[in-house]
VEXFIBA-391894 format. One record per residue (C-alpha): residue number from 1; residue in three letters; x negated, y negated, z. Coordinates in Angstrom, 3 decimals, decimal comma. Example, Ala and Ser with C-alpha at 12.3 -4.5 7.8 and 13.67 -1.06 7.14 Angstrom:
BEGIN
num = 1&residuo = ALA&px = -12,300&py = 4,500&pz = 7,800
num = 2&residuo = SER&px = -13,670&py = 1,060&pz = 7,140
//
This chain:
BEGIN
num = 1&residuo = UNK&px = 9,990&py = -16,013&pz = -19,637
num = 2&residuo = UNK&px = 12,195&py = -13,380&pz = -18,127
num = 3&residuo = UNK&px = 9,964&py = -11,815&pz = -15,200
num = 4&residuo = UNK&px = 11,062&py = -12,000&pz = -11,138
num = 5&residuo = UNK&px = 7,615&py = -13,356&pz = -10,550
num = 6&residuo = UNK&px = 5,834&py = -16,474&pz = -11,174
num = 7&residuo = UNK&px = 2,388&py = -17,091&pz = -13,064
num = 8&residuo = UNK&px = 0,005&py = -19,378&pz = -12,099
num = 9&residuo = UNK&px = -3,642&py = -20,670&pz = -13,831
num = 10&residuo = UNK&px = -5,898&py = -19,017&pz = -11,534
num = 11&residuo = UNK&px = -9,098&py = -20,955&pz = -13,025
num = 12&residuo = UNK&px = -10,053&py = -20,507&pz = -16,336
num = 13&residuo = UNK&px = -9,944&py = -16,890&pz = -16,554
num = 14&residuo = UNK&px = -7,635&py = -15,316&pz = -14,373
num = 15&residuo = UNK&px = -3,947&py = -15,440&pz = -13,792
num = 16&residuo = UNK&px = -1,755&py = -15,496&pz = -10,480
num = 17&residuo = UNK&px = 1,388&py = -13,291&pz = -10,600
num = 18&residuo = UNK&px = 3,337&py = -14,575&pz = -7,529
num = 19&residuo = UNK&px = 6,592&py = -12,547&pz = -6,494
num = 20&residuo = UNK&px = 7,480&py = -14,607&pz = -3,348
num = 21&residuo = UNK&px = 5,856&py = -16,016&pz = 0,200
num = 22&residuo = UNK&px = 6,353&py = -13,295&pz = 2,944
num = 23&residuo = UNK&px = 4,359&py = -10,880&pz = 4,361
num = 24&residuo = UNK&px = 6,669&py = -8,027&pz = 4,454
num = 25&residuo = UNK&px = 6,783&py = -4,918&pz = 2,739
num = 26&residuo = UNK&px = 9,354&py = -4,952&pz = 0,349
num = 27&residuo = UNK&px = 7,610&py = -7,864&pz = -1,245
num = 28&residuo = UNK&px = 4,031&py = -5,692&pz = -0,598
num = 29&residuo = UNK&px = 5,542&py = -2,606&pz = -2,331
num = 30&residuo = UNK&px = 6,437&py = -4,301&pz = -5,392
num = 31&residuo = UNK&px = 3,253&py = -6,114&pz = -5,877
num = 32&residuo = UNK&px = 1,865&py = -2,400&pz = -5,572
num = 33&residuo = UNK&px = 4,393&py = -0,821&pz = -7,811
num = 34&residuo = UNK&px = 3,894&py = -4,188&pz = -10,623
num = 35&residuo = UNK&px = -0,100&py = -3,504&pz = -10,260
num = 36&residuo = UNK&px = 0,506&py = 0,255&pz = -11,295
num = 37&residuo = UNK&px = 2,638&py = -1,181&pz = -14,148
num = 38&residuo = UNK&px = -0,140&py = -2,976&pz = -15,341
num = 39&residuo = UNK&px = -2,320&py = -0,360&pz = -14,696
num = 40&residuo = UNK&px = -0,875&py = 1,853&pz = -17,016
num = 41&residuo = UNK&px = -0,115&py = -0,626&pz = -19,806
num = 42&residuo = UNK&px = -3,840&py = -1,861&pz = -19,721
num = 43&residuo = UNK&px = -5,188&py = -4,052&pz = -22,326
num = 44&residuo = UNK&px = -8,686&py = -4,282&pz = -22,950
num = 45&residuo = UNK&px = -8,730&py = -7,962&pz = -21,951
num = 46&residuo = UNK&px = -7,252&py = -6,979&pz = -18,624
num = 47&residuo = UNK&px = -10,851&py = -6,518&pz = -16,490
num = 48&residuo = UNK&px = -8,839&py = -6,555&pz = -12,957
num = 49&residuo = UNK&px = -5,707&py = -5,900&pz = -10,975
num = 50&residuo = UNK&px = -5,939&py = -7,505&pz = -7,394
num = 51&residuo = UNK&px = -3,180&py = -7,403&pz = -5,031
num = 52&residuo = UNK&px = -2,693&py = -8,989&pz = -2,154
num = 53&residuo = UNK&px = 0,046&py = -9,576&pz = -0,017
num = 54&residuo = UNK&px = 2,455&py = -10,912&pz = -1,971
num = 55&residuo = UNK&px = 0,425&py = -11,675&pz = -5,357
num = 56&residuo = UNK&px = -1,340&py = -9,914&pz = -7,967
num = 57&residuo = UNK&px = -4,195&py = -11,358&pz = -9,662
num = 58&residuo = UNK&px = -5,234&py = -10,808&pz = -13,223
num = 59&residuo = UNK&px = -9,489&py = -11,477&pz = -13,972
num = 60&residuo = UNK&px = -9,257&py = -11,772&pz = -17,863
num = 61&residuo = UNK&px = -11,942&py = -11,943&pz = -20,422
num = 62&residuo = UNK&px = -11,070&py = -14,307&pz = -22,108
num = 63&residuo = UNK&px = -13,778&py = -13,275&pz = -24,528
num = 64&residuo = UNK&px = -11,680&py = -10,217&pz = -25,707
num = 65&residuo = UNK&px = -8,917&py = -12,448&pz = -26,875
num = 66&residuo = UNK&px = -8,125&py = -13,934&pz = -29,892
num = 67&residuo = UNK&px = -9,978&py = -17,387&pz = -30,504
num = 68&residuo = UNK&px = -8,256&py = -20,784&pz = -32,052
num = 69&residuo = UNK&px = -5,450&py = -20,449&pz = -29,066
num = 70&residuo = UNK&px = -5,517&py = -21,068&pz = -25,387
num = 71&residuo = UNK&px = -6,600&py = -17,648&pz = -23,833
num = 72&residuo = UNK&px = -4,599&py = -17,608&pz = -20,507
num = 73&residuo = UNK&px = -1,458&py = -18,500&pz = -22,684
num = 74&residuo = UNK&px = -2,015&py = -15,222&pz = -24,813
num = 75&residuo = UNK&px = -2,431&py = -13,628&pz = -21,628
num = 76&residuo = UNK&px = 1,170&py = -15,226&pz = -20,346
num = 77&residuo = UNK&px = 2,379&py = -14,582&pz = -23,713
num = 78&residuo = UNK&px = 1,754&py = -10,552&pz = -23,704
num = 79&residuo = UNK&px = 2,707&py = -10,217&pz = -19,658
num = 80&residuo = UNK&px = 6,343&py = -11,573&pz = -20,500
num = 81&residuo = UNK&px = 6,697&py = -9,291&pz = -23,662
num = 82&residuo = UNK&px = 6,296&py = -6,417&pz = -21,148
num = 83&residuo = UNK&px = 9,465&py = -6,704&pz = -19,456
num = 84&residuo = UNK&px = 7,937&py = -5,977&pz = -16,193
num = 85&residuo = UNK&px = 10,108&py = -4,788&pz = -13,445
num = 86&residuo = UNK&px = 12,739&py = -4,200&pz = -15,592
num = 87&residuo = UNK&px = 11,244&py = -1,210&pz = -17,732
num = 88&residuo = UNK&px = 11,989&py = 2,457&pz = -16,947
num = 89&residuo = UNK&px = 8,277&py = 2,689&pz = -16,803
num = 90&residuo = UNK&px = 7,942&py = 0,726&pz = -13,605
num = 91&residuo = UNK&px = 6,868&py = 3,555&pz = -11,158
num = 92&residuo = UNK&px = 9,826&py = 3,201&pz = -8,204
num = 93&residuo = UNK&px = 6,906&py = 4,288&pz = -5,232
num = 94&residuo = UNK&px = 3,374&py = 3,913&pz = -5,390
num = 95&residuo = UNK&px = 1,896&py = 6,508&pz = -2,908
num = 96&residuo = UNK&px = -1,949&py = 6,610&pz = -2,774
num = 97&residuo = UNK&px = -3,925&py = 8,411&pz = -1,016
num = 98&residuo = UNK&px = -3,824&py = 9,654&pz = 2,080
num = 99&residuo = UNK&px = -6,449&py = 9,034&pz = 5,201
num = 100&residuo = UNK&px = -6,498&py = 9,968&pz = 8,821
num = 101&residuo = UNK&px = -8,693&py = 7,717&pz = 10,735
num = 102&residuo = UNK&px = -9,761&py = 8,630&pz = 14,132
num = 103&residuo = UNK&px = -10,723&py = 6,094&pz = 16,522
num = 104&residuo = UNK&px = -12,501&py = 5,726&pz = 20,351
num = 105&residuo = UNK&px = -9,742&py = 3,264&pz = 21,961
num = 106&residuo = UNK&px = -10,859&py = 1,422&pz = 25,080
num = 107&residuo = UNK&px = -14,017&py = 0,937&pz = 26,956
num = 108&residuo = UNK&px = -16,924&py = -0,612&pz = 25,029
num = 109&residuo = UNK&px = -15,049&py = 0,089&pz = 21,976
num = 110&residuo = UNK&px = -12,091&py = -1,827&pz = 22,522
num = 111&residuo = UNK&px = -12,746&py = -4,363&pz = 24,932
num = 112&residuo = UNK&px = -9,238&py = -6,052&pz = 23,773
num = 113&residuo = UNK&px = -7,206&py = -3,114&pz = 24,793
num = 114&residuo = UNK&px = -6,135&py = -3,901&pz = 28,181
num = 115&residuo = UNK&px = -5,004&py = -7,515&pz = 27,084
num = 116&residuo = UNK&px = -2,911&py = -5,989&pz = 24,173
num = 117&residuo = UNK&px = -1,005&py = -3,548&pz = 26,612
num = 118&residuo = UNK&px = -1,118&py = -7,207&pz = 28,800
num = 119&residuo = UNK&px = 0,446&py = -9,023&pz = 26,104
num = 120&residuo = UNK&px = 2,905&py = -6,098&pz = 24,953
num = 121&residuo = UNK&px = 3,895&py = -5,066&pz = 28,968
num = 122&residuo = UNK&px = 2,832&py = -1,746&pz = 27,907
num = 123&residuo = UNK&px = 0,575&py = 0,967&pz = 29,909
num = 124&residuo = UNK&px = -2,564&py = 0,815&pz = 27,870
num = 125&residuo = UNK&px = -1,324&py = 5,185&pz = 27,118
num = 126&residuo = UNK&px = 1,348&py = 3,673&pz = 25,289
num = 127&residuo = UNK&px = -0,559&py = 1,373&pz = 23,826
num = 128&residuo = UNK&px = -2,350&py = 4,166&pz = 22,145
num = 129&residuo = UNK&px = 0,507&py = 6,050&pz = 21,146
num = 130&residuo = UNK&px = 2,229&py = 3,241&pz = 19,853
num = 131&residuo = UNK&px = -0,735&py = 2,716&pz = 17,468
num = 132&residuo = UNK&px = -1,270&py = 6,241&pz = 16,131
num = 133&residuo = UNK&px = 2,390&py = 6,762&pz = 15,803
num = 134&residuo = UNK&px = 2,886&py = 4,825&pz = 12,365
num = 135&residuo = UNK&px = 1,788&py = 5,657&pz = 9,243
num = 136&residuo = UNK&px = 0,107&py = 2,217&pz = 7,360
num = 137&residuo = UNK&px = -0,057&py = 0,975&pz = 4,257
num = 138&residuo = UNK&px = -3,285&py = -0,964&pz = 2,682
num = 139&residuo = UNK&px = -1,297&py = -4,147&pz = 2,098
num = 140&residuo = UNK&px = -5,095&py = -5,567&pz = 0,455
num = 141&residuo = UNK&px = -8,518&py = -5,670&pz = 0,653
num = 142&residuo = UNK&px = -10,159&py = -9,063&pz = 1,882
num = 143&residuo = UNK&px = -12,479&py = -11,354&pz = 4,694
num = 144&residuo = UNK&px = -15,090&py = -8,669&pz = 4,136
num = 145&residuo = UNK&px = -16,305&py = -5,864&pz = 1,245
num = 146&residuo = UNK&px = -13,968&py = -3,454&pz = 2,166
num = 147&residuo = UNK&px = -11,767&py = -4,857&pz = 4,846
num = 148&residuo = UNK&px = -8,459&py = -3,173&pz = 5,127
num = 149&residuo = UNK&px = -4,863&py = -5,069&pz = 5,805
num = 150&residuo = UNK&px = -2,605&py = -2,863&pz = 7,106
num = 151&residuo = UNK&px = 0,705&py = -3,034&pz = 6,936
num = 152&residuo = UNK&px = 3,415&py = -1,208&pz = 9,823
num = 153&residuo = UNK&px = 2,146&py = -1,919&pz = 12,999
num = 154&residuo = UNK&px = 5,103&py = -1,534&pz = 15,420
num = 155&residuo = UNK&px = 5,918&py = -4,668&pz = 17,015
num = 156&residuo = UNK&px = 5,599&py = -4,140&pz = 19,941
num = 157&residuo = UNK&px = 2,227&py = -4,535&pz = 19,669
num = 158&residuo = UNK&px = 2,114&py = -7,787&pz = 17,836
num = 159&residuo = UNK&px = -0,709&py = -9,637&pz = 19,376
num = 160&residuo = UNK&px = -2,336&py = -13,235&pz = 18,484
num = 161&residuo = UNK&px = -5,662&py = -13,291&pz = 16,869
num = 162&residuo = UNK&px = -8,160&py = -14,743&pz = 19,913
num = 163&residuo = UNK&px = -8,262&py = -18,827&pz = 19,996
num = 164&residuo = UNK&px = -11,802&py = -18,923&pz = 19,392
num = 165&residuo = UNK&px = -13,560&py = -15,808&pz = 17,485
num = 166&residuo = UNK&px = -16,158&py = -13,784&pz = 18,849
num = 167&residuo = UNK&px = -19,627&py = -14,309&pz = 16,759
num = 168&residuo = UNK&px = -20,021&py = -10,181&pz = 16,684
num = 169&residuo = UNK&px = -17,803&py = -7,626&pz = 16,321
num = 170&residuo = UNK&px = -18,988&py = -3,870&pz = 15,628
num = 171&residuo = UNK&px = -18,946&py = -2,268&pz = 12,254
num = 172&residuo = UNK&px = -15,811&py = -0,030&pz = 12,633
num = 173&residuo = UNK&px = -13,981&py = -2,040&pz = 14,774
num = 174&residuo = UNK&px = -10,084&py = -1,565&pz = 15,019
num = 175&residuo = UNK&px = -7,946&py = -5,017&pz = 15,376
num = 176&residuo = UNK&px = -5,062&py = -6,417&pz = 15,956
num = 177&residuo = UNK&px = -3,680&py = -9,699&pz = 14,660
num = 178&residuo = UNK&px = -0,628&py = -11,282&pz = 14,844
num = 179&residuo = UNK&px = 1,198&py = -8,157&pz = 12,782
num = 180&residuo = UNK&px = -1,461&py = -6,335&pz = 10,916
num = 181&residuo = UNK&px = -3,822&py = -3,881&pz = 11,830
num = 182&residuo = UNK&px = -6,767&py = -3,853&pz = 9,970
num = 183&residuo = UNK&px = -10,583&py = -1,861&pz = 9,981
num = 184&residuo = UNK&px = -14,007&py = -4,036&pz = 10,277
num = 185&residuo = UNK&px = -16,270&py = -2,437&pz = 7,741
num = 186&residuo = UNK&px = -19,281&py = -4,312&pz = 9,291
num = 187&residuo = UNK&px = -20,278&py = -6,143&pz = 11,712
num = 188&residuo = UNK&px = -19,677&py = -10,185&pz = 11,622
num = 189&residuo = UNK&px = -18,142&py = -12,479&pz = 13,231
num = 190&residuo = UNK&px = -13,694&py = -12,039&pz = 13,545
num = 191&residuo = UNK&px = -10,857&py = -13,320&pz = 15,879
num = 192&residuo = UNK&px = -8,477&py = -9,906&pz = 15,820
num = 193&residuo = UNK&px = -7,944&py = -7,987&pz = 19,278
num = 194&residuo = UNK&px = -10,258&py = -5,453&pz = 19,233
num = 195&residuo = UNK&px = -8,692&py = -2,089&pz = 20,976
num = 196&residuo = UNK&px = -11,187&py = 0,642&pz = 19,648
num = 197&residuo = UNK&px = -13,794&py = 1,529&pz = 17,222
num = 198&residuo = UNK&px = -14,309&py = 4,562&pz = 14,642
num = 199&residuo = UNK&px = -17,286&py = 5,972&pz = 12,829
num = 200&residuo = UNK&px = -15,338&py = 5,951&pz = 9,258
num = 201&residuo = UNK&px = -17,901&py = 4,141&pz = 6,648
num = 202&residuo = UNK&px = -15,389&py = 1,780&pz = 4,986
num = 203&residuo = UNK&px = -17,835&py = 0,483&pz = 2,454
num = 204&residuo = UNK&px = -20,760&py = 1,760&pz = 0,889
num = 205&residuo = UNK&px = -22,384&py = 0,256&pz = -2,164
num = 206&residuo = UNK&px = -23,618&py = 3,107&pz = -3,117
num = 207&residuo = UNK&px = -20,767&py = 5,335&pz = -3,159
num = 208&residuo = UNK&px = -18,076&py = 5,010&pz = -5,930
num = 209&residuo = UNK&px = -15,882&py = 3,815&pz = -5,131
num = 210&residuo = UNK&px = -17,757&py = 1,782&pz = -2,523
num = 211&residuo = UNK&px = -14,358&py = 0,908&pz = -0,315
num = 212&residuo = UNK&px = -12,908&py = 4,119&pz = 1,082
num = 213&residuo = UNK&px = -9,573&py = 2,562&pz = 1,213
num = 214&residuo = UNK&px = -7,710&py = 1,073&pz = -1,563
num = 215&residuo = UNK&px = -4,604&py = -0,890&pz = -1,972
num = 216&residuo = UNK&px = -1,248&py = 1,363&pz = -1,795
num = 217&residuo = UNK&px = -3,321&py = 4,265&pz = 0,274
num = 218&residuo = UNK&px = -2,105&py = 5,688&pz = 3,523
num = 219&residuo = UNK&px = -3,619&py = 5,609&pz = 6,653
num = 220&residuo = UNK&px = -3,021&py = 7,450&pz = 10,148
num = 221&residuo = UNK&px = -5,021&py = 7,068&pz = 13,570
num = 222&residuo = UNK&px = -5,708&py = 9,546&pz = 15,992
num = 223&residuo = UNK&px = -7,261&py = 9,029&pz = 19,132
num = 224&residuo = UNK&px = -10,562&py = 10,309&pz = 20,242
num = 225&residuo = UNK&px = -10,272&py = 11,305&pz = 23,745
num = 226&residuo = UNK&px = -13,168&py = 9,809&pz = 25,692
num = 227&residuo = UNK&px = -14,057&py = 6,041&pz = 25,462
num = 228&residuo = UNK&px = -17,499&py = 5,361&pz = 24,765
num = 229&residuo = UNK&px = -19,012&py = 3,432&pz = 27,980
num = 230&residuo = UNK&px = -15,537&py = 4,987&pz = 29,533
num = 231&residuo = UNK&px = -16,477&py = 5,880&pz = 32,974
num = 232&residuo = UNK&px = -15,058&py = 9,621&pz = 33,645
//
């Protein structure tokens, strides 16, 4: 099989397409350009396309498939007759769409801020800045319906998730962990540094599509001026 991924048996009826081990964004990019691939060759037995960091897995009905031979194997069989990867048709940039989320930083909101800025050596201004400065990428969705991984924080503000996790944290919390950045859609239990907190509704059952953001989409943050529970 000629692809420059691995597959893996991912139960009985999905597959694991595995193009490496890092979490870094050339490897994130091409599991986001490979799930637009697939996208756009679609067979009817395909029901899913999840990426994560640095896999892509394929939910199959195996029901849809020819019977008297091993379904997954069919599956294998039809991925490596794509030539993924190596096709003109494999987009070279998957853009999707773009989002500006604005957030309260500090105060109630964020009551990790000032040991972020600690941690960093950074005024907790520049703290801020640093953090609405770069434009993200939703590396996944996981830990929660709707749950964003975001992918570009600047280093500087690379922070450890706490030791032991609080038991709440606010729907529309922002965090910080290690070097993501990611969006609480609800409230729960979670370990990131929490610096601020925005009204955005990252999932709603009801709405379709119920997660506002999706894998490959854009994200900004701008700061709302006054913290809530900020004194003035």
């Amino acid at each position: 099989m000629n692809t420059n991924f691995s597959i893996e048996s991912l139960g009985e009826d999905a597959l694991l397409l595995r193009l490496g081990n890092d979490l870094d964004d050339a490897t994130n990019a091409r599991v986001h350009r490979l799930a637009a691939d697939l996208n756009a060759r679609r067979p009817p037995w395909l029901l899913d396309i999840i990426p994560a960091y640095a896999t892509l897995a394929l939910c199959i009905d195996i029901a849809a498939l020819e019977s008297g031979d091993d379904p997954l194997k069919q599956a294998r069989t039809w991925i490596a007759a794509q030539n993924l990867e190596s096709d003109d048709r494999c987009p070279s940039a998957v853009n999707g769409r773009s989002h500006v989320i604005k957030v309260t930083y500090g105060g109630t909101d964020g009551p990790d801020l000032d040991a972020v800025a600690t941690h960093a050596g950074l005024r907790i201004a520049d703290v801020i800045a640093h953090h609405c400065a770069v434009e993200y990428r939703v590396a996944m969705l996981g830990f929660l319906p709707g749950f964003p991984y975001l992918m570009g924080l600047d280093e500087a503000l690379t922070t450890p998730r706490h030791a032991t996790p609080r038991l709440h944290v606010a729907a529309g919390s922002v965090g910080i962990a290690g070097a993501q950045t990611g969006i609480y859609p609800r409230s729960g239990p979670g370990g990131w540094q929490i610096i601020g907190r925005t009204d955005a509704v990252l999932f709603d059952s009801a709405r379709d599509p119920p997660a506002l953001l999706a894998p490959g989409d854009r994200v900004r943050f701008v700061a709302v001026d006054q913290p809530r529970g900020a004194t003035a």
